[in-house]
TORTIKE-618666 format. One record per residue: residue number from 1; residue in three letters; y, z, x of N, C-alpha, C in turn. Coordinates in pm, 1 decimal. Layout:
// residues N
<rec num="NUM" residu="ALA" n_Y="Y" n_Z="Z" n_X="X" ca_Y="Y" ca_Z="Z" ca_X="X" c_Y="Y" c_Z="Z" c_X="X"/>
...
END
This chain:
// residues 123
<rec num="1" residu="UNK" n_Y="-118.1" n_Z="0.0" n_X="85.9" ca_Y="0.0" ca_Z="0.0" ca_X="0.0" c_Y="122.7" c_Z="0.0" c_X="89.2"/>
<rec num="2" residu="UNK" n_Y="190.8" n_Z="-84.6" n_X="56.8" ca_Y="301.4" ca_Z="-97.3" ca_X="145.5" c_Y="436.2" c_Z="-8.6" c_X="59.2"/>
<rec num="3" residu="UNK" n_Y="468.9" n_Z="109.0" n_X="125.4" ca_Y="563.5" ca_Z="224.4" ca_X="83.1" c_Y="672.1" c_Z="177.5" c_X="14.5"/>
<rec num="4" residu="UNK" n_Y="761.8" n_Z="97.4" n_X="89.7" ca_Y="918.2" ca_Z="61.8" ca_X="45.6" c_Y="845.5" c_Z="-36.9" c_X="-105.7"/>
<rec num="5" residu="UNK" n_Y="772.0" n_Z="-95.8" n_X="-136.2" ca_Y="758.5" ca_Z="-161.8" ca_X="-273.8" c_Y="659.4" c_Z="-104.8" c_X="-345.7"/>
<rec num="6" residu="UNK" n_Y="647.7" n_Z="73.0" n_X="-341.2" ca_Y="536.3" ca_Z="88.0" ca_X="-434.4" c_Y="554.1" c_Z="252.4" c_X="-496.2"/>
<rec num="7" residu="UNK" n_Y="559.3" n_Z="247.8" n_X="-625.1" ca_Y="594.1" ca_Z="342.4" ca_X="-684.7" c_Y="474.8" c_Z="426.8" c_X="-746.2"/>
<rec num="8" residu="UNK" n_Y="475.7" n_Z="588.1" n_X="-708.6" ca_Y="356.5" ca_Z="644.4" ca_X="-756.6" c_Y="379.0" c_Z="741.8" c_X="-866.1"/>
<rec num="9" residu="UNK" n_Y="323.2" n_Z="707.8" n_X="-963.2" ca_Y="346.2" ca_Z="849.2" ca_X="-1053.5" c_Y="233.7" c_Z="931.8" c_X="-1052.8"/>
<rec num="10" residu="UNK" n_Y="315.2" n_Z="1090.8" n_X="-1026.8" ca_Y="246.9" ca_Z="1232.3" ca_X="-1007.5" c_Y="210.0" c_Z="1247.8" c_X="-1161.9"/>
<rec num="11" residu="UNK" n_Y="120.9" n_Z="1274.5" n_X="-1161.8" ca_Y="78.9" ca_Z="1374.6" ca_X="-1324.6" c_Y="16.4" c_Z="1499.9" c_X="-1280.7"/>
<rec num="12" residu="UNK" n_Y="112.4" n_Z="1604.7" n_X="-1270.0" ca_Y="23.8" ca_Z="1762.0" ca_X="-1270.7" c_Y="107.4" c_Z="1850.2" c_X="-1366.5"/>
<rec num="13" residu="UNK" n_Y="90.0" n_Z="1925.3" n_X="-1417.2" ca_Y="158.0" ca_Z="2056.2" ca_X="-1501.7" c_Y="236.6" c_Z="2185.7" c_X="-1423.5"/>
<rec num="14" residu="UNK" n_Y="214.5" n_Z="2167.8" n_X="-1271.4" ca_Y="285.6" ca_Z="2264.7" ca_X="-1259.3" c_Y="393.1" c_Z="2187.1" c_X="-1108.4"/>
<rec num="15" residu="UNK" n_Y="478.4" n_Z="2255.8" n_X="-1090.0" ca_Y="638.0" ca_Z="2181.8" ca_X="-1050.5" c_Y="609.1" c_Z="2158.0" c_X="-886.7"/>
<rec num="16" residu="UNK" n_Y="552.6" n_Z="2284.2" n_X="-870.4" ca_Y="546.7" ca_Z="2316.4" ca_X="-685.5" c_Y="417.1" c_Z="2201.2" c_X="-651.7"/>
<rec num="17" residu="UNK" n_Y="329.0" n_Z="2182.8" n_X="-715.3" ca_Y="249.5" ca_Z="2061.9" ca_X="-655.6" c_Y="330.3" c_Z="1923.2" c_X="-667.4"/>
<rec num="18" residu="UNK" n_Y="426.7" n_Z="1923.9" n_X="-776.5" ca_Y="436.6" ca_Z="1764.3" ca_X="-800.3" c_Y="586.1" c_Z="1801.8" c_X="-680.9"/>
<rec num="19" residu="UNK" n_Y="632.6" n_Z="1877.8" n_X="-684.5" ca_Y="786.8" ca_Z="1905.4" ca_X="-570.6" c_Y="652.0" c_Z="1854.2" c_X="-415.5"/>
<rec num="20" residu="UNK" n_Y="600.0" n_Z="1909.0" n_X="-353.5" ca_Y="523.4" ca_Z="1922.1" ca_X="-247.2" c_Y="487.3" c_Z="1735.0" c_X="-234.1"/>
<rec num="21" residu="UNK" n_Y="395.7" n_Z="1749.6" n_X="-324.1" ca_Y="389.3" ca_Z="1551.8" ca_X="-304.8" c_Y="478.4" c_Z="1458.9" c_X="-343.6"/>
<rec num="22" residu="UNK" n_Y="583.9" n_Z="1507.2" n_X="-391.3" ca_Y="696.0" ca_Z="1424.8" ca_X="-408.8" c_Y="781.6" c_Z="1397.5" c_X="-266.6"/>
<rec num="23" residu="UNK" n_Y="786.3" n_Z="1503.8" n_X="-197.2" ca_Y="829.4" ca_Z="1505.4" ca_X="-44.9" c_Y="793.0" c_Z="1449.6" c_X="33.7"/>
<rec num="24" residu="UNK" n_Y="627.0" n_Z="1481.5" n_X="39.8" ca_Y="549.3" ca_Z="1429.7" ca_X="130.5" c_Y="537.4" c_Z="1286.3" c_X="98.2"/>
<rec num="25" residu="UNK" n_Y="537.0" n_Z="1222.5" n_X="-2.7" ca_Y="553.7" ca_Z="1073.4" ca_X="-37.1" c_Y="650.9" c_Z="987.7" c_X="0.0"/>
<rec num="26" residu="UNK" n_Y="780.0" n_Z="1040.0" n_X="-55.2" ca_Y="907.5" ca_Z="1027.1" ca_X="-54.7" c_Y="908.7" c_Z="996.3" c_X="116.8"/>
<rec num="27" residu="UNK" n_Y="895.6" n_Z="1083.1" n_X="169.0" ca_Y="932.0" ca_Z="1114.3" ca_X="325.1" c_Y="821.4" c_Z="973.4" c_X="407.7"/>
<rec num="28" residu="UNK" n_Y="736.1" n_Z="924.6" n_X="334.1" ca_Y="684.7" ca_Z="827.8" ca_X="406.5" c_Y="673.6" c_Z="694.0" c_X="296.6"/>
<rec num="29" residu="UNK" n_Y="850.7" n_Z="689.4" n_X="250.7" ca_Y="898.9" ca_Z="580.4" ca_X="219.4" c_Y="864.1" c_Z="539.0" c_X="59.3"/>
<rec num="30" residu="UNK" n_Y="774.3" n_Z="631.9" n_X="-9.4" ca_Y="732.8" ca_Z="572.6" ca_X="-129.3" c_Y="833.6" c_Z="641.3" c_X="-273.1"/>
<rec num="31" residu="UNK" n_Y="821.4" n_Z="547.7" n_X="-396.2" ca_Y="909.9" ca_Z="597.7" ca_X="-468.0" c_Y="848.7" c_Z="694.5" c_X="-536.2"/>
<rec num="32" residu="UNK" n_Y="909.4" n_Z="761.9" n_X="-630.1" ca_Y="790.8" ca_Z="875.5" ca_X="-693.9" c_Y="828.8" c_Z="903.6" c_X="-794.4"/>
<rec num="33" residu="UNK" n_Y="771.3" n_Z="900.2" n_X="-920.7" ca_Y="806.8" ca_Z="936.9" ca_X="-1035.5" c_Y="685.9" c_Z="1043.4" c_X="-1073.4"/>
<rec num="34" residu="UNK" n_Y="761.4" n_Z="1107.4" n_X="-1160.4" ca_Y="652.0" ca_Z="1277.9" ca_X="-1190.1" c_Y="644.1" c_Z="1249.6" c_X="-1366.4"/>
<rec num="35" residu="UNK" n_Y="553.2" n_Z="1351.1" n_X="-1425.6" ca_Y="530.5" ca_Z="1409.4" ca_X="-1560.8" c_Y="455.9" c_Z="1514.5" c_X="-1537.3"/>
<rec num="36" residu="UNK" n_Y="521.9" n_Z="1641.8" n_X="-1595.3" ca_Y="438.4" ca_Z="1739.5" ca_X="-1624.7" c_Y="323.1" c_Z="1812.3" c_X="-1692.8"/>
<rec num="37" residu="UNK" n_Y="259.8" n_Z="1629.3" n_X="-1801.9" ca_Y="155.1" ca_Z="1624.7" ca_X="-1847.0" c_Y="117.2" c_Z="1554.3" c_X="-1868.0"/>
<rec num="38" residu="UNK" n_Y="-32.2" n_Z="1536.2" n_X="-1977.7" ca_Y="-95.2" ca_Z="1396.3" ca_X="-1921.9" c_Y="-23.6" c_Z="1276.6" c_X="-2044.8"/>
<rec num="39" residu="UNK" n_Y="12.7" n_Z="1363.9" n_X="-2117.0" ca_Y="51.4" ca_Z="1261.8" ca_X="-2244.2" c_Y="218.3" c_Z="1182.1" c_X="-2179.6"/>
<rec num="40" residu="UNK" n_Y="301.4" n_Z="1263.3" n_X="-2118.1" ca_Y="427.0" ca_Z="1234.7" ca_X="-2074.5" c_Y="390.5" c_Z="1105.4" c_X="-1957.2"/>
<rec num="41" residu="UNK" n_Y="250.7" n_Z="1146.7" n_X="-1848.4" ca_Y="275.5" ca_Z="1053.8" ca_X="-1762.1" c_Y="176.9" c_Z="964.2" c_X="-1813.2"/>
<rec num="42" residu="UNK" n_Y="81.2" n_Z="899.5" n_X="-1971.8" ca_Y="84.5" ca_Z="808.3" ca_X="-2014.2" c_Y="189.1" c_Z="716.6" c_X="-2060.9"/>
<rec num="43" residu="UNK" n_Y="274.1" n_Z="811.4" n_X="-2147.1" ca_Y="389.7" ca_Z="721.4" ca_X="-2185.6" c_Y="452.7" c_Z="664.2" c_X="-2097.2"/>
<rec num="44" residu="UNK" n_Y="468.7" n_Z="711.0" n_X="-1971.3" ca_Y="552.9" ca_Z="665.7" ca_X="-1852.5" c_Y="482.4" c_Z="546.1" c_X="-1803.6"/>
<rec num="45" residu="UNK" n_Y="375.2" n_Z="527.4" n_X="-1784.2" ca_Y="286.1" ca_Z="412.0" ca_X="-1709.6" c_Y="318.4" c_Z="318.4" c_X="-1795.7"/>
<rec num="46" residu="UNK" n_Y="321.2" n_Z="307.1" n_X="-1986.6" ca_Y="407.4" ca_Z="228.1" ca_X="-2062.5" c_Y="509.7" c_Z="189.0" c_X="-2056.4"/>
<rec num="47" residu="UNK" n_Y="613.2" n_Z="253.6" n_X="-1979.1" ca_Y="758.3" ca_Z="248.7" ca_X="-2016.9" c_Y="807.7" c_Z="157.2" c_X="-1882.8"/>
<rec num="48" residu="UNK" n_Y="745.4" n_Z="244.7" n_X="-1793.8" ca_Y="753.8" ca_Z="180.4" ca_X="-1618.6" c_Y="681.6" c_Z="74.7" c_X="-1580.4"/>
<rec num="49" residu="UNK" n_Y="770.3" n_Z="-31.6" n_X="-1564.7" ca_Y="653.2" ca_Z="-144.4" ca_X="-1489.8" c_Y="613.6" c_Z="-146.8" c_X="-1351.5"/>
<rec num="50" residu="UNK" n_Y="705.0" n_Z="-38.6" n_X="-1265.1" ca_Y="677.4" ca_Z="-75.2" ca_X="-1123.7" c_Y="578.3" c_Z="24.8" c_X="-1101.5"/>
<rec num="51" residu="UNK" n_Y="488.7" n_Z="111.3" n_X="-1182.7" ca_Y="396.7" ca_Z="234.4" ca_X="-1101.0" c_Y="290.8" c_Z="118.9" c_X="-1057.1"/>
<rec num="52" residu="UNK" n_Y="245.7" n_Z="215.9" n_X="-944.9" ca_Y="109.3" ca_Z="90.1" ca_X="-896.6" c_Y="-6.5" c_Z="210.5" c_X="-871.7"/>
<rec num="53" residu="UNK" n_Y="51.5" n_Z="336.8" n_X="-848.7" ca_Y="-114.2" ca_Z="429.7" ca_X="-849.2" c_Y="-55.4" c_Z="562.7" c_X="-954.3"/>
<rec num="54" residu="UNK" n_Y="-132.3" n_Z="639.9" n_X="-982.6" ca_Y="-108.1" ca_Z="732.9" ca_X="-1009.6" c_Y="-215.0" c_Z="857.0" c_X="-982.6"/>
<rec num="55" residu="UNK" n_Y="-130.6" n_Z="954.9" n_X="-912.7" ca_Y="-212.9" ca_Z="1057.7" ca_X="-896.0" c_Y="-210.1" c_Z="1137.3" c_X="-1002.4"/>
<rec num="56" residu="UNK" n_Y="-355.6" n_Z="1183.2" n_X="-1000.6" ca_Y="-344.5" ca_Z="1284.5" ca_X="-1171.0" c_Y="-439.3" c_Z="1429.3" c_X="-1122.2"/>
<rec num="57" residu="UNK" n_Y="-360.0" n_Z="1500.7" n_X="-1128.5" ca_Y="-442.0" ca_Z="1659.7" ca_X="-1155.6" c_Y="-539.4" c_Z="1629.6" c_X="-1290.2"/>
<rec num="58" residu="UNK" n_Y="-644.0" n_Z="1708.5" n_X="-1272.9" ca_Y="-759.4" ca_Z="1735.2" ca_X="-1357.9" c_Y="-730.7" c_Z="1839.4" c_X="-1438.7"/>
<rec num="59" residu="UNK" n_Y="-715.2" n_Z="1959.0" n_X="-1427.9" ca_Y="-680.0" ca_Z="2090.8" ca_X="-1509.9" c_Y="-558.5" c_Z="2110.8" c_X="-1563.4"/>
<rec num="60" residu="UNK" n_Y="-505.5" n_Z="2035.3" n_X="-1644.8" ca_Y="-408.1" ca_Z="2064.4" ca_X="-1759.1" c_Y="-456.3" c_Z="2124.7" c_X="-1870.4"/>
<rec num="61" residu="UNK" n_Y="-354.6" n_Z="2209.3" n_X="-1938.3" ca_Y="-313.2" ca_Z="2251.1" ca_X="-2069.4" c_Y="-283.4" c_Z="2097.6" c_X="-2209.0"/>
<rec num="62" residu="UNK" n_Y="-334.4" n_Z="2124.0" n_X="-2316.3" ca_Y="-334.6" ca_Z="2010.2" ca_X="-2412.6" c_Y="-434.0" c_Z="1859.5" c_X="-2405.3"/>
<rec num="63" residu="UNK" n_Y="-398.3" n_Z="1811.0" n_X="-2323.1" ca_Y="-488.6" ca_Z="1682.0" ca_X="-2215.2" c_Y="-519.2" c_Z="1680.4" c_X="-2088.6"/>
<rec num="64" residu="UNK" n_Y="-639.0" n_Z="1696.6" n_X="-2057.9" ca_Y="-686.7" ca_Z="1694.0" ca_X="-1917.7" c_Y="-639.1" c_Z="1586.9" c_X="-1901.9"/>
<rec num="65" residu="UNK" n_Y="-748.1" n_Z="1581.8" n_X="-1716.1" ca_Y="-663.6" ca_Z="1481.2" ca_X="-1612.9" c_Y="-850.7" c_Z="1346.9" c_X="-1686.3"/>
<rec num="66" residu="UNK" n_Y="-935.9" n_Z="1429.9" n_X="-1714.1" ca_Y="-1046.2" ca_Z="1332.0" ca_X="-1763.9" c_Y="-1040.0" c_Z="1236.3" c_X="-1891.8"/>
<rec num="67" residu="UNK" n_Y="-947.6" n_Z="1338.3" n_X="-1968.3" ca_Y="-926.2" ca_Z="1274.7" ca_X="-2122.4" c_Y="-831.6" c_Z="1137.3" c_X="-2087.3"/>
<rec num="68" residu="UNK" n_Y="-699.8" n_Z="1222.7" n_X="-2042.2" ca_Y="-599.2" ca_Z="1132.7" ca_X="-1921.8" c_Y="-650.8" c_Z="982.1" c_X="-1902.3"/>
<rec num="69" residu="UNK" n_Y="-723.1" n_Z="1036.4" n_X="-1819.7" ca_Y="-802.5" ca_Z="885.1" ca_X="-1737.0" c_Y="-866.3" c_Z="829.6" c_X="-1824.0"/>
<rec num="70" residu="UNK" n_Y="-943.7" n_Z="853.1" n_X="-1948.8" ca_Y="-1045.1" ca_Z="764.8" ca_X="-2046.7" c_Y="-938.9" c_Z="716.3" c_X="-2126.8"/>
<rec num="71" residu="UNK" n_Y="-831.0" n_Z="760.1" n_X="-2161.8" ca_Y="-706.6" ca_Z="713.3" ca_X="-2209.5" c_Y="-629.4" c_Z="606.3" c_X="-2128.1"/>
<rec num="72" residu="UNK" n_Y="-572.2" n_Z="567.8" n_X="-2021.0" ca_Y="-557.1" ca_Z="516.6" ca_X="-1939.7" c_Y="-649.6" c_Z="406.2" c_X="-1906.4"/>
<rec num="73" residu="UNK" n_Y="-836.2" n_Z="379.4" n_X="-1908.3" ca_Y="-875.6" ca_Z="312.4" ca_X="-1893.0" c_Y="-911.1" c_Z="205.6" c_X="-2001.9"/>
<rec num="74" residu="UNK" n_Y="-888.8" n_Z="300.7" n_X="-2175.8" ca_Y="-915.7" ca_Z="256.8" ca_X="-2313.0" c_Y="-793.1" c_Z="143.7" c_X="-2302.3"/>
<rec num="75" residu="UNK" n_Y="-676.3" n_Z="128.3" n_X="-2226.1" ca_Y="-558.7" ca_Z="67.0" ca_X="-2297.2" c_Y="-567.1" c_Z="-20.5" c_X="-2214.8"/>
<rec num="76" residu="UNK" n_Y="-546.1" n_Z="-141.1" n_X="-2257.1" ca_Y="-561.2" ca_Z="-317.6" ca_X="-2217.0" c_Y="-468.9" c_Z="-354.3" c_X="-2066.6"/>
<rec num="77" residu="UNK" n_Y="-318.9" n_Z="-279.7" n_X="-2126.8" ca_Y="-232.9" ca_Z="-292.9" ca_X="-2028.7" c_Y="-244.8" c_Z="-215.0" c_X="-1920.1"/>
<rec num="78" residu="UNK" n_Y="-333.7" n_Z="-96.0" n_X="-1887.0" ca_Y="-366.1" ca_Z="63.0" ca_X="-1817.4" c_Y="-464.4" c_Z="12.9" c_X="-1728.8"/>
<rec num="79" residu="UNK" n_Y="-588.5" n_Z="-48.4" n_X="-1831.2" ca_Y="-718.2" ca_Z="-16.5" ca_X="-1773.3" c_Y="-734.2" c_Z="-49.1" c_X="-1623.5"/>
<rec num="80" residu="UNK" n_Y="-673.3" n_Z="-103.1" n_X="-1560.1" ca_Y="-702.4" ca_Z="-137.5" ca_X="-1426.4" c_Y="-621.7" c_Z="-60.8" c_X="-1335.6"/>
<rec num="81" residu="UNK" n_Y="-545.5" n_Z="37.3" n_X="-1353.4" ca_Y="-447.0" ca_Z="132.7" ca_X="-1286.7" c_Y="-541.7" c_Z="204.3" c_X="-1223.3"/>
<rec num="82" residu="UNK" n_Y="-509.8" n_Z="141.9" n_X="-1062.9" ca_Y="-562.6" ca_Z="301.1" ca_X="-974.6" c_Y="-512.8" c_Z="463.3" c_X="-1018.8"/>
<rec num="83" residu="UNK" n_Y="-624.7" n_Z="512.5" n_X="-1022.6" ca_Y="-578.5" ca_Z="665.1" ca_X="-1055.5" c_Y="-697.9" c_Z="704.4" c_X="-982.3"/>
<rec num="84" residu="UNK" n_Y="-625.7" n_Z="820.7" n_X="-870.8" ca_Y="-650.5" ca_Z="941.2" ca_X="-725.0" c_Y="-596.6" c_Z="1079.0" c_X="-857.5"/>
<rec num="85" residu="UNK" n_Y="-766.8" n_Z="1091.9" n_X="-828.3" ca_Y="-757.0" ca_Z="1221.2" ca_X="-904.9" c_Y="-702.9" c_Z="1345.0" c_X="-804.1"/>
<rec num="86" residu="UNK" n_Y="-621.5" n_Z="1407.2" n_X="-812.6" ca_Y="-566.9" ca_Z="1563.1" ca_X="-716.1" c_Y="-621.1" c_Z="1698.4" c_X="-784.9"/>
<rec num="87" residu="UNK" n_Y="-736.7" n_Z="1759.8" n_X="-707.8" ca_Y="-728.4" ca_Z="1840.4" ca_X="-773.2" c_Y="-835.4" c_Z="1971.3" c_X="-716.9"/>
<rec num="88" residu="UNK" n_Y="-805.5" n_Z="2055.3" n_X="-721.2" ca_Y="-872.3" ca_Z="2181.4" ca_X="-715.9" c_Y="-1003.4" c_Z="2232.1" c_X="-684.2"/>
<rec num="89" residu="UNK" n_Y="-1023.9" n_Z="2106.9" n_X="-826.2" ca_Y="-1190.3" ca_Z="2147.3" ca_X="-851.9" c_Y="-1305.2" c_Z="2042.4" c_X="-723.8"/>
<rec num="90" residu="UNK" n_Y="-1320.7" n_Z="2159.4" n_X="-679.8" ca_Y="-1416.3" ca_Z="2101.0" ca_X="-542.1" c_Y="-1511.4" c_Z="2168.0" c_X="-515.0"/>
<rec num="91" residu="UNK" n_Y="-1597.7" n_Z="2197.2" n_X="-605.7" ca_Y="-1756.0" ca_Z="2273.2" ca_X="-633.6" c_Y="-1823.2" c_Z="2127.1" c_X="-624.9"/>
<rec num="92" residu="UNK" n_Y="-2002.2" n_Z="2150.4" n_X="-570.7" ca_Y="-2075.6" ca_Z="2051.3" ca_X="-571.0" c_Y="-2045.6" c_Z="2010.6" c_X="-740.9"/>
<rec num="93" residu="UNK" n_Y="-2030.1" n_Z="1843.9" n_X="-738.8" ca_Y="-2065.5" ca_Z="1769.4" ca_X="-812.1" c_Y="-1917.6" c_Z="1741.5" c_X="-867.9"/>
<rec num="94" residu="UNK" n_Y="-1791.3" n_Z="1770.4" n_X="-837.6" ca_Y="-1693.3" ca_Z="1747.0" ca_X="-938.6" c_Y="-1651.1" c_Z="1650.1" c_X="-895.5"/>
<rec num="95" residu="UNK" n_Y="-1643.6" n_Z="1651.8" n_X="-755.3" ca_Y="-1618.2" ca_Z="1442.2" ca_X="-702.8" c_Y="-1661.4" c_Z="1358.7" c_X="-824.2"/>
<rec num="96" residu="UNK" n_Y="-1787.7" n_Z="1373.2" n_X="-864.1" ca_Y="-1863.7" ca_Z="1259.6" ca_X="-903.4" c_Y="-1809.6" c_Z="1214.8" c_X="-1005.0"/>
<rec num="97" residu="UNK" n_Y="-1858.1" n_Z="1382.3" n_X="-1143.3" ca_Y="-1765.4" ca_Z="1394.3" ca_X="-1263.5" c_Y="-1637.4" c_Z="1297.1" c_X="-1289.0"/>
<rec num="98" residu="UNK" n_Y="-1556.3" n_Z="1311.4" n_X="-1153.6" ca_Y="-1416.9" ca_Z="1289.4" ca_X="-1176.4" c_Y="-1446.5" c_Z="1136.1" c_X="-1163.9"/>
<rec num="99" residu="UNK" n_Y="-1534.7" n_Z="1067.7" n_X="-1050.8" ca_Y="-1495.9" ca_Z="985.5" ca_X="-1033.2" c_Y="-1601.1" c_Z="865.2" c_X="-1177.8"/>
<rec num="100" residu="UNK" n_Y="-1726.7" n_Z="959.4" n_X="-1242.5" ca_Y="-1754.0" ca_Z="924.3" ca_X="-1375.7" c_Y="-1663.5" c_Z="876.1" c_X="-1422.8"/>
<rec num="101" residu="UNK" n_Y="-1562.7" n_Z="966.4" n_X="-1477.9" ca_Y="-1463.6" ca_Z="951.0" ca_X="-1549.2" c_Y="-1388.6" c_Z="852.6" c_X="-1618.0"/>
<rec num="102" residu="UNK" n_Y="-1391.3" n_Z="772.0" n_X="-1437.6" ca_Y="-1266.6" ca_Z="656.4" ca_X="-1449.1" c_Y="-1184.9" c_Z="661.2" c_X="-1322.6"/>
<rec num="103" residu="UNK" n_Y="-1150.6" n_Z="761.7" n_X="-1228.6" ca_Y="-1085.0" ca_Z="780.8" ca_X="-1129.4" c_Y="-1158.6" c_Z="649.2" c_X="-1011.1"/>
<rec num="104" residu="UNK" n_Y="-1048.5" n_Z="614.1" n_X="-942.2" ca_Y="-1087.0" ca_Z="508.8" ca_X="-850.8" c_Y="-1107.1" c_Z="599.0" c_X="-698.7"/>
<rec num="105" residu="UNK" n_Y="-1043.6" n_Z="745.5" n_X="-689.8" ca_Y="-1075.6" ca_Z="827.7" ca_X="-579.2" c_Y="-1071.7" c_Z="949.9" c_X="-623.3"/>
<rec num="106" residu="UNK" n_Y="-1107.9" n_Z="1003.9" n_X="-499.4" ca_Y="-1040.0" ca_Z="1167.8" ca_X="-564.0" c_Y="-1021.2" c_Z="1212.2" c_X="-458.0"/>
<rec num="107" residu="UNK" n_Y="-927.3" n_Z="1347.8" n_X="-425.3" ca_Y="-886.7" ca_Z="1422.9" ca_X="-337.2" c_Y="-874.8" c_Z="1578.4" c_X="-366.9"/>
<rec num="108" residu="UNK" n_Y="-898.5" n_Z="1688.3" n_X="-316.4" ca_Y="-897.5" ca_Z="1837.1" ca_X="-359.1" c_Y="-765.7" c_Z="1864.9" c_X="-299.1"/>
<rec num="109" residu="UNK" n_Y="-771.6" n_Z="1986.6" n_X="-348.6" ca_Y="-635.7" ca_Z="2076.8" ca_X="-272.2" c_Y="-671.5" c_Z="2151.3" c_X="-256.7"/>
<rec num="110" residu="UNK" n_Y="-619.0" n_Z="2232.9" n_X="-113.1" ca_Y="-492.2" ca_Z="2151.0" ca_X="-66.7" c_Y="-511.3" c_Z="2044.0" c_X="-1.5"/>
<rec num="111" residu="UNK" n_Y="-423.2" n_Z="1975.2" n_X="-37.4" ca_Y="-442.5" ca_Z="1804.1" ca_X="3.5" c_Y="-408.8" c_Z="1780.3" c_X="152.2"/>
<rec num="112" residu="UNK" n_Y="-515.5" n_Z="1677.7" n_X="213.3" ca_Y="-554.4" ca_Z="1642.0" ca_X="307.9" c_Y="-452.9" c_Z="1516.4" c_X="310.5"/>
<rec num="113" residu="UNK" n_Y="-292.5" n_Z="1504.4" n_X="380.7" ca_Y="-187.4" ca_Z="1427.7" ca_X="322.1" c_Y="-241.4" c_Z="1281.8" c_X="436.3"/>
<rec num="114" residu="UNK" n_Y="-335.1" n_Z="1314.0" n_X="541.9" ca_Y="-340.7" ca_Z="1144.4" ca_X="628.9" c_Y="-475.9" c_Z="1105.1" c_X="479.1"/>
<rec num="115" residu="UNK" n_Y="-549.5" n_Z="1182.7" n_X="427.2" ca_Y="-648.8" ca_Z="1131.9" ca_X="367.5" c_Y="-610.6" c_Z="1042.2" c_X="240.7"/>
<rec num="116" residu="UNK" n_Y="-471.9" n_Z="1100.4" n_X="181.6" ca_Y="-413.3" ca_Z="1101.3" ca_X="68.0" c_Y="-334.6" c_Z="956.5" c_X="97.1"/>
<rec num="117" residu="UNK" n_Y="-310.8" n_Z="942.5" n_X="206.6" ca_Y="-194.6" ca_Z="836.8" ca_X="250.3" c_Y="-288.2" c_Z="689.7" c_X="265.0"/>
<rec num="118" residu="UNK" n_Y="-423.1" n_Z="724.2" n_X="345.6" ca_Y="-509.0" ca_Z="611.3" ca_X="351.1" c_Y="-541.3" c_Z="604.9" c_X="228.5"/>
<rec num="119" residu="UNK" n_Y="-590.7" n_Z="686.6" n_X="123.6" ca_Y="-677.7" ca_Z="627.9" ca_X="-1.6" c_Y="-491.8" c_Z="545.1" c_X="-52.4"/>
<rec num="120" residu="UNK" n_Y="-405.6" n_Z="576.7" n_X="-49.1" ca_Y="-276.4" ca_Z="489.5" ca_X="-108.3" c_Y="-275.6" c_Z="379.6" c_X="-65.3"/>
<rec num="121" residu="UNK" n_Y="-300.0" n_Z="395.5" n_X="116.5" ca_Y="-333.1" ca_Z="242.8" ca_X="98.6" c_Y="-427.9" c_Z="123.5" c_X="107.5"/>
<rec num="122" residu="UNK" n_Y="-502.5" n_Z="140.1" n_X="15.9" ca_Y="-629.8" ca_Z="97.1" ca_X="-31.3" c_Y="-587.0" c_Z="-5.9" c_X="-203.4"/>
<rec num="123" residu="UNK" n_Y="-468.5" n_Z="62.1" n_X="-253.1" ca_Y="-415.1" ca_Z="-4.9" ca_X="-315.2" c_Y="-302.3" c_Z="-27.5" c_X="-335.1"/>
END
């Protein structure tokens, strides 16, 4: 992914993860748009034509990051959106789960930011 032409939207629920990768993104040239949930950063992937990945936390309040993603893959204009799942859950087997799902990667936290930067640019 080439930084200066590629815009990522964060989807997590709480401020200090999406502030933290907004920096760390930002700081190596990429644009960044946030939502603090999963329904806000669907509407946004609608509204925005320039997102090209989106990272999504798994453990939200109202809509997970799984519902999220089966939502995201159900919609015509969506379904092909890289989505790097971020997230927590890193017990045997939740890679898989996640990447069941619909997720095109996944990454735990705390995030591994050279790991995070290569899976970005992959797309």
């Amino acid at each position: 992914m080439n930084p200066s032409s590629r815009t990522v939207l964060v989807i997590d629920d709480d401020n200090r993860n999406i502030f933290a990768l907004s920096a760390v993104l930002r700081s190596k040239g990429y644009t960044v748009l946030s939502a603090l949930s999963a329904k806000e950063g669907i509407d946004m992937l609608h509204s925005h034509q320039g997102i090209k990945v989106v990272l999504m936390d798994i453990m939200m309040p109202d809509m997970d990051g799984y519902e999220a993603i089966a939502r995201i893959r159900g919609n015509e204009a969506t379904a092909t959106m890289p989505v790097i799942a971020v997230t927590a859950q890193a017990m045997v087997g939740d890679r898989e789960k996640t990447l069941e799902a619909g997720a095109n990667d996944y990454v735990s936290k705390p995030i591994d930011v050279d790991l995070l930067l290569k899976l970005l640019g992959k797309y």
